[in-house]
C-alpha positions in Angstrom: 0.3 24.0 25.7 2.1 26.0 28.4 6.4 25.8 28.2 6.4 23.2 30.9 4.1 20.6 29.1 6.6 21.1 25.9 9.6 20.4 28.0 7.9 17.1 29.8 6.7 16.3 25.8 10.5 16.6 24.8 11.9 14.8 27.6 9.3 12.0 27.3 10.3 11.7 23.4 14.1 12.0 24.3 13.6 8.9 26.9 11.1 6.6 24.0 14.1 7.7 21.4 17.2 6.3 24.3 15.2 2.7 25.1 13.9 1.9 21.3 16.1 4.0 19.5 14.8 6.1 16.6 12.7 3.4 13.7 14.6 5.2 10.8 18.4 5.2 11.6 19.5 1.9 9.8 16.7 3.3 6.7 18.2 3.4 3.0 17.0 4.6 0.7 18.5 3.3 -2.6 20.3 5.0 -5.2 17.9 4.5 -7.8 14.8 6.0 -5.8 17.3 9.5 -5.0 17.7 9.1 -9.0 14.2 9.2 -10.1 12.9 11.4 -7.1 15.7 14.4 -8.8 14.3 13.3 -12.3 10.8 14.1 -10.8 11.6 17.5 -9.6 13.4 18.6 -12.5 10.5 18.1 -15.3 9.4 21.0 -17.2 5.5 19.2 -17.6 4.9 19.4 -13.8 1.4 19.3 -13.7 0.7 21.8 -10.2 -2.7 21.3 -8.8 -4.1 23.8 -5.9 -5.2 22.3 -2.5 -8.7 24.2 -4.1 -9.1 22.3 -6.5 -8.1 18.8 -4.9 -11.2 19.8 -2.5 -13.1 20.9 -5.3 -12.5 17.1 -7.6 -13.3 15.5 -4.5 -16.4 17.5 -3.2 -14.6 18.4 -0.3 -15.1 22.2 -0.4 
């Protein structure tokens, strides 16, 4: 994609964003999801598996 196709793409998206409006600006997201996503990320029993061995389960290699 040359420089002038990503300026057309970014003024296409800019003109869909000014007639519809962007789909997430009245989102919320409650207090109690914020809560338990923190909780999430602050175990010390995260269980970390590779994208290696997600193929490897799922006989994607």
């Amino acid at each position: 994609m040359n420089n002038s196709d990503t300026k057309l793409n970014y003024i296409i998206e800019q003109k869909i964003l000014e007639f519809f409006g962007d789909p997430d600006s009245f989102s919320v997201v409650r207090k109690d999801f914020i809560k338990k996503m923190k909780d999430r990320l602050n175990l010390k029993k995260q269980k970390l598996i590779s994208h290696k061995q997600v193929l490897k389960k799922y006989g994607l290699n």
